[in-house]
C-alpha positions as CSV (number, residue, x, y, z in Angstrom):
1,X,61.2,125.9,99.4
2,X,63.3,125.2,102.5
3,X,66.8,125.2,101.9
4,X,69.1,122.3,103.9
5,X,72.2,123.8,105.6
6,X,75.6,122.2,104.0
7,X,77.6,121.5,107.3
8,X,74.7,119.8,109.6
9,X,75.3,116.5,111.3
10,X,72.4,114.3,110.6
11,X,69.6,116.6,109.5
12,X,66.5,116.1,107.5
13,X,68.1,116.7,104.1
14,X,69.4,113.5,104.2
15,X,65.6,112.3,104.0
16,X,64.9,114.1,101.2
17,X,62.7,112.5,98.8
18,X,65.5,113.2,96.3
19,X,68.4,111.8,97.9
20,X,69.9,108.3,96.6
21,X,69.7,105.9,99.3
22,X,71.5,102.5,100.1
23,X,68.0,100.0,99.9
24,X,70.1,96.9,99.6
25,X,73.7,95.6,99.8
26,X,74.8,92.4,99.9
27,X,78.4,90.2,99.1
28,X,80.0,86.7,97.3
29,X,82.7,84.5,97.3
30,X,83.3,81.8,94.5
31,X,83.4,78.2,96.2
32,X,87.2,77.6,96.7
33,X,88.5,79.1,100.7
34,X,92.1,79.0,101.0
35,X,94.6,79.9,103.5
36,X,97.7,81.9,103.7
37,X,100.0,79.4,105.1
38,X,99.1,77.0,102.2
39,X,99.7,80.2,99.4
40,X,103.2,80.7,100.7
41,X,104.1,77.3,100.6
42,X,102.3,77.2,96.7
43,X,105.1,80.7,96.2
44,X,107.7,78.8,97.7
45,X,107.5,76.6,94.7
46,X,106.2,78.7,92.0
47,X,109.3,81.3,92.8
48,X,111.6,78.7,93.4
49,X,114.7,79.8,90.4
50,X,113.9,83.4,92.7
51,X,115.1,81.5,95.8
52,X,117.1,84.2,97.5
53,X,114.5,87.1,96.2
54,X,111.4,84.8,97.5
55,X,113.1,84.6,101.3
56,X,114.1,88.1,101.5
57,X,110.2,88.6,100.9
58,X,108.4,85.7,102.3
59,X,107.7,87.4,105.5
60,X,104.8,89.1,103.5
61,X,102.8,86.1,103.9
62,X,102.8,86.6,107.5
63,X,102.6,90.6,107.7
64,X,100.0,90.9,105.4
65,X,97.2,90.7,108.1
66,X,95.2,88.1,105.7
67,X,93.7,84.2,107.5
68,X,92.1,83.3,103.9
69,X,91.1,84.2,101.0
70,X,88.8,83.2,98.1
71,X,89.2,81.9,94.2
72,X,87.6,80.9,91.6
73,X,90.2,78.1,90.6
74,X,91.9,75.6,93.4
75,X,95.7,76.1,94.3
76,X,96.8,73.5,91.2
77,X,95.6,75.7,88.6
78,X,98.6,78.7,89.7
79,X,101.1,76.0,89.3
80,X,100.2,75.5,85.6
81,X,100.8,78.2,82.7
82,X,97.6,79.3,81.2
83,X,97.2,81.4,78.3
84,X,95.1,84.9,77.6
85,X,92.2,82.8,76.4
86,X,92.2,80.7,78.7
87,X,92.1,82.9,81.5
88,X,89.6,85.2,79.9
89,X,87.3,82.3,79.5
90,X,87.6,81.5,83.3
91,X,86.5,84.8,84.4
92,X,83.9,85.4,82.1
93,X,82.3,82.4,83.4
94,X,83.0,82.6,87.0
95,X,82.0,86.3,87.1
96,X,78.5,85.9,85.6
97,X,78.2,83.4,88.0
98,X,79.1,85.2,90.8
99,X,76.9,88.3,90.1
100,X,74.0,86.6,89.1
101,X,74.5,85.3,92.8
102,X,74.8,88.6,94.3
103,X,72.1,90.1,92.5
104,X,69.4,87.3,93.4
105,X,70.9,87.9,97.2
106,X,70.6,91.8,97.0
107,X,67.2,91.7,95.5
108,X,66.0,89.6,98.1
109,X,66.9,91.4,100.6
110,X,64.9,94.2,98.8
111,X,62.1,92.4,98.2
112,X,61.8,93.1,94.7
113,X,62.9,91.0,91.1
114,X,64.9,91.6,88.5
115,X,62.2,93.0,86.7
116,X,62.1,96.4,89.4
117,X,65.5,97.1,88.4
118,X,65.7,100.4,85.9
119,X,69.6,100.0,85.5
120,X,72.7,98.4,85.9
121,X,76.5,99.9,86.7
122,X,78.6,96.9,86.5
123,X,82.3,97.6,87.6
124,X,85.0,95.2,86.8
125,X,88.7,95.2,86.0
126,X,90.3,91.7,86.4
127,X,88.9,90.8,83.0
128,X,87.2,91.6,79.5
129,X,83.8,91.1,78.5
130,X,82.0,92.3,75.3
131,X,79.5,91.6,75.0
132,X,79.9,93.4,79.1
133,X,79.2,91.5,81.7
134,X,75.6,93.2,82.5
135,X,74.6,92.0,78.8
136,X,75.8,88.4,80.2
137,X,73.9,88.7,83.1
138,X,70.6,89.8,81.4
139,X,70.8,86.5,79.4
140,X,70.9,84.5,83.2
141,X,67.9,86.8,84.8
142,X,64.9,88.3,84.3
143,X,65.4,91.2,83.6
144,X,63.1,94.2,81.6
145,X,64.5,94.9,78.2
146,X,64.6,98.5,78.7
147,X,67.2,98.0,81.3
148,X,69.7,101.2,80.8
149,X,73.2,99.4,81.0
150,X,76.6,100.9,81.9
151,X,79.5,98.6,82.1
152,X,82.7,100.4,83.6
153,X,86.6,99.0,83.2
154,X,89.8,100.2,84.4
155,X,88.7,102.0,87.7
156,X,90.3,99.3,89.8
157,X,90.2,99.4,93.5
158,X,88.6,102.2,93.2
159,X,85.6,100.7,91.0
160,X,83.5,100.0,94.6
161,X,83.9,103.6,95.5
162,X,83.0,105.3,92.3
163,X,80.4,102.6,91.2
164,X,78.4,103.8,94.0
165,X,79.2,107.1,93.1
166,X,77.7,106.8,89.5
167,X,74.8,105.2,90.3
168,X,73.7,107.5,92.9
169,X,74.0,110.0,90.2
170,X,72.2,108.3,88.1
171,X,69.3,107.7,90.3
172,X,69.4,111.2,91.4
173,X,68.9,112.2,88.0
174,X,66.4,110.0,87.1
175,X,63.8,110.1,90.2
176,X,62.2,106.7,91.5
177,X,64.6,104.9,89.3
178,X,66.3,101.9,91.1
179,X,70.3,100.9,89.9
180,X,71.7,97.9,90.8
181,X,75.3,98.5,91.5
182,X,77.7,95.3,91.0
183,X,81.2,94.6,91.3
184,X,83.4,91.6,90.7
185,X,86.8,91.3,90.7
186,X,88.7,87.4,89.9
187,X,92.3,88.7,90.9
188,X,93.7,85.3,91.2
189,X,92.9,84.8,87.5
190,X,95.5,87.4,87.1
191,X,98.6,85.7,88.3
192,X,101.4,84.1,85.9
193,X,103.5,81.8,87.2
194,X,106.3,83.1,84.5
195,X,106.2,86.3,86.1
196,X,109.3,86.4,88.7
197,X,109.1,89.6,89.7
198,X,108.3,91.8,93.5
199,X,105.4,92.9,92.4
200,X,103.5,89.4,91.5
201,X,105.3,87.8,95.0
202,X,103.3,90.8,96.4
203,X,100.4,89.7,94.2
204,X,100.3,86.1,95.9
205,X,100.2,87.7,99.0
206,X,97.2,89.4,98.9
207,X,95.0,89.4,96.2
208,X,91.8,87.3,96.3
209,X,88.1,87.3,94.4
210,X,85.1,88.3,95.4
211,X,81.9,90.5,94.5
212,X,78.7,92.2,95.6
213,X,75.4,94.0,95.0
214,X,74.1,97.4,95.8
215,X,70.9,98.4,95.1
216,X,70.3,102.3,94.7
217,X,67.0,104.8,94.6
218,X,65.9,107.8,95.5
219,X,62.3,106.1,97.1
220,X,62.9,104.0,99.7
221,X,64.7,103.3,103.2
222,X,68.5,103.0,103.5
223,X,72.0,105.2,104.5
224,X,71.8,108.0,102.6
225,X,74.6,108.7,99.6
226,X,75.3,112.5,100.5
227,X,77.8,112.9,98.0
228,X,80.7,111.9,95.8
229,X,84.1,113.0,94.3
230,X,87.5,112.0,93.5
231,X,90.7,113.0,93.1
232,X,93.8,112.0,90.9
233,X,97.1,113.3,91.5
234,X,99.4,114.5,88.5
235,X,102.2,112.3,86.9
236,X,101.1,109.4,89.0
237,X,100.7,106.7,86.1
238,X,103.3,104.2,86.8
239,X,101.8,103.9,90.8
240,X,99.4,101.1,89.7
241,X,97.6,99.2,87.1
242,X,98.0,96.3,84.6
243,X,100.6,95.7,81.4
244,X,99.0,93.6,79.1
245,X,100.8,90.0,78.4
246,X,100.7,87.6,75.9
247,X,99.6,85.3,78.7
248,X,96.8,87.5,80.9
249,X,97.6,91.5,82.8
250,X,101.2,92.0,84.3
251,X,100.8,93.6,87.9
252,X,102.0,97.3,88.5
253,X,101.8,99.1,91.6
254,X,104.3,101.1,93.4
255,X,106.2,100.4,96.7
256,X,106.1,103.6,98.0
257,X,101.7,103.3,98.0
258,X,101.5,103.6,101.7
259,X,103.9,106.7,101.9
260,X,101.5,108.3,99.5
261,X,98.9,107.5,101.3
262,X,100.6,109.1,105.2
263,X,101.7,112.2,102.9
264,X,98.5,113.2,100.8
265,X,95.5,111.0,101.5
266,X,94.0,113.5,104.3
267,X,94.5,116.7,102.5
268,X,92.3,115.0,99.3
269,X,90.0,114.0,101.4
270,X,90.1,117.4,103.3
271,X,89.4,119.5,99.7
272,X,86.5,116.9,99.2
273,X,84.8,117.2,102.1
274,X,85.2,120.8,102.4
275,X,83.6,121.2,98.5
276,X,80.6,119.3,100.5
277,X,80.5,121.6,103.5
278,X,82.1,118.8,105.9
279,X,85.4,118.4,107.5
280,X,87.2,115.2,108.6
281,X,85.8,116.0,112.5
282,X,82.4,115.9,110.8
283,X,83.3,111.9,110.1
284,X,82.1,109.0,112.2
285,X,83.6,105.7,110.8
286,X,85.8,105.0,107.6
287,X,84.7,102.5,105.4
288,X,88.1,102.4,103.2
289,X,89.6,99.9,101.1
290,X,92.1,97.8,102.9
291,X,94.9,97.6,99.9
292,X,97.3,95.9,102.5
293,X,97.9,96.0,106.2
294,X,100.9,99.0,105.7
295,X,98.1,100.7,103.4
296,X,95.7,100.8,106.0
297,X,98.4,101.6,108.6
298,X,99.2,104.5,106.2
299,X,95.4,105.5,106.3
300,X,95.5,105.3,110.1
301,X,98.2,107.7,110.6
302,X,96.7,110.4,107.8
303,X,93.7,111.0,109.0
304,X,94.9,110.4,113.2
305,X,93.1,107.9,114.0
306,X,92.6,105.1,116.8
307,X,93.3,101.7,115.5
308,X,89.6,100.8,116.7
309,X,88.6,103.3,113.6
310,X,89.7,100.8,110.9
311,X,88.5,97.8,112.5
312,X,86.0,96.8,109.6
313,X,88.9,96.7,107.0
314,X,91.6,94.7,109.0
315,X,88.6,92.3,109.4
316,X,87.7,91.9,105.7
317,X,91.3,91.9,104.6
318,X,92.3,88.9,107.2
319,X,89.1,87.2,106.1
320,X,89.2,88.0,102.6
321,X,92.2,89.6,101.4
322,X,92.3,92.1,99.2
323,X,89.9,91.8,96.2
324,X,90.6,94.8,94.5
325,X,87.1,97.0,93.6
326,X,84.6,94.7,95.7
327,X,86.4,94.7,99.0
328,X,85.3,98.2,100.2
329,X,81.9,96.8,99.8
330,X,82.7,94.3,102.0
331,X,84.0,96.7,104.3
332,X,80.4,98.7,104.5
333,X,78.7,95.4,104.2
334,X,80.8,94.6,107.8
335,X,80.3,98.0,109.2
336,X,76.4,98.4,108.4
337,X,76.0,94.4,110.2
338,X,77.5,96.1,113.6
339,X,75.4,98.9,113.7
340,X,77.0,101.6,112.7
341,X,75.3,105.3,112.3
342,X,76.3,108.5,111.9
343,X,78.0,109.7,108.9
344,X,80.5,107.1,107.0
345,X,83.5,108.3,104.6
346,X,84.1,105.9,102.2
347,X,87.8,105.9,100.0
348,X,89.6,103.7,97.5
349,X,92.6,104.1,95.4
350,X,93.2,102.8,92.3
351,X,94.9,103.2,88.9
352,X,95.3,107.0,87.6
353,X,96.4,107.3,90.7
354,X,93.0,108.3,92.1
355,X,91.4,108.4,94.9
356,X,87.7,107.6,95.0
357,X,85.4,109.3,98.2
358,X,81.4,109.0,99.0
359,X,79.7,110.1,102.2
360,X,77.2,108.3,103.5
361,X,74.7,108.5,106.3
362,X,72.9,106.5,108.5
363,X,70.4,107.1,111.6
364,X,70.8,105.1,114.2
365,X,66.7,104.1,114.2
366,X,67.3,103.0,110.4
């Protein structure tokens, strides 16, 4: 048996019968498109006994690098105080619908039904489902009744990065077998208007909802998913996540993000790629998630790169904001469209604080 060097550029082991490939991928917004200008003059009001706090900050709005953004809801329903319930209802709904939408669009593009789908990894965090969301979703679609199942929760930005992951092992380990990766996140649903603090001005500034569909197997044509890791650093907890409220998940992440991200992002990445045989020179284009524009700033100046190489992210973050484990999807989604070959280093962050990382690679003839 021929053995496949570990440092090659694009070689043949990336053909490999075995090796998970990208066959489909595809992305969805819910119906309502609104714009930053008309969000800060909705916090203007919703923060208005935080006057003096909401000024100091409202340049946000503008910094942020976001046009428009996405919801599930119009801008009247932040103004009103809804309930756990109420919320949890809203994204139930609205998610199902949204991935039942992105998994017709993915498997179209495919060619195939829901009935060629072995499994499904279904990441979301913005929300609670049980029965999950791929048990929802199996109610709305065709799908086999031996359909293997694994619903993931609390990964969040990072969900996109790792979902992929996951599946790619799981199609790995199961040979032929096609997983259907999707991803929804409904982070407007998560704002409370009672909440005064920096963090949920932040919030307003930059979270939207969104979702997509990958579709993973080791038989058929598509980038090839090379490999996968992650990496969490120690005592990092309180950097970013939710806090459970009587009335829906309380924001939490950390202000220093982005100097975390100049100081340690490119030696994790460095440790990963070098467990894989690769080095950062060994990288063509980053597909990363675009947090915020001083997070992808902070990205730039860690691994020393020309603006030009984060493109793709400031585009879907201006267009889309940030939409917390679907958005780096969006990202590759953006950067596949143009062209792109070579190999692709994909990274998100989110709550642990971990970092999520896939390689990815794609010929320029496929």
């Amino acid at each position: 048996m021929s053995h496949c060097p570990q440092p090659a550029r694009l070689d043949n082991c990336q053909t490999n019968a075995l090796h998970p490939k990208l066959l489909a991928l595809t992305t969805a917004t819910p119906k309502y498109k609104i714009r930053q200008a008309d969000v800060e003059e909705l916090g203007s009001k919703i923060f208005a006994n935080r006057a003096e706090v909401f000024s100091r900050m409202q340049n946000i709005y503008t910094n942020s690098g976001i046009d428009t953004r996405y919801s599930c809801v119009d801008l009247d329903w932040y103004e009103r105080d809804h309930n756990w319930p109420e919320r949890n209802d809203l994204y139930v709904e609205n998610a199902v619908t949204l991935l039942r939408q992105s998994t017709l669009s993915c498997l179209t593009q495919a060619g195939l039904t829901p009935a060629d789908v072995d499994g499904l990894v279904t990441v979301s965090t913005t929300g609670v489902a049980t029965p999950s969301l791929d048990a929802l979703l199996m109610k709305e679609l065709p799908f086999r009744s031996d359909m293997q199942r694994l619903p993931i929760f609390g990964l969040g930005c990072a969900g996109g990065v790792l979902g992929l992951s996951r599946a790619a092992m799981l199609a790995k380990a199961q040979p032929g077998s096609r997983w259907l990766v999707l991803v929804v996140e409904l982070c407007g649903l998560t704002f409370r208007n009672q909440d005064k603090s920096k963090s949920n001005i932040v919030a307003t500034a930059l979270f939207g909802d969104g979702a997509a569909a990958a579709l993973i197997s080791t038989v058929g044509k598509g980038p090839a998913i090379e490999s996968s890791g992650e990496h969490t650093w120690p005592d990092t907890l309180d950097v970013m996540g939710w806090r459970l409220k009587e009335d829906g998940f309380g924001v939490l992440f950390h202000r220093d993000i982005p100097n975390l991200v100049r100081r340690d992002m490119r030696n994790a990445a460095a440790e990963f790629l070098d467990r894989n045989g690769l080095s950062v020179s060994d990288i063509d284009h980053f597909v990363v998630h675009p947090g915020g524009a001083k997070v992808i700033d902070a990205m730039q100046d860690a691994f020393g790169s020309a603006p030009a190489a984060f493109n793709d992210a400031r585009s879907v973050l201006r267009d889309f904001g940030n939409m917390s484990a679907a958005t780096v999807l969006f990202v590759l989604e953006r950067t596949l469209n143009r062209g792109a070959s070579g190999r692709f280093l994909m990274s998100a962050l989110g709550p642990g604080f971990t970092a999520g990382f896939l390689t990815m690679t794609r010929n320029a003839t496929s």
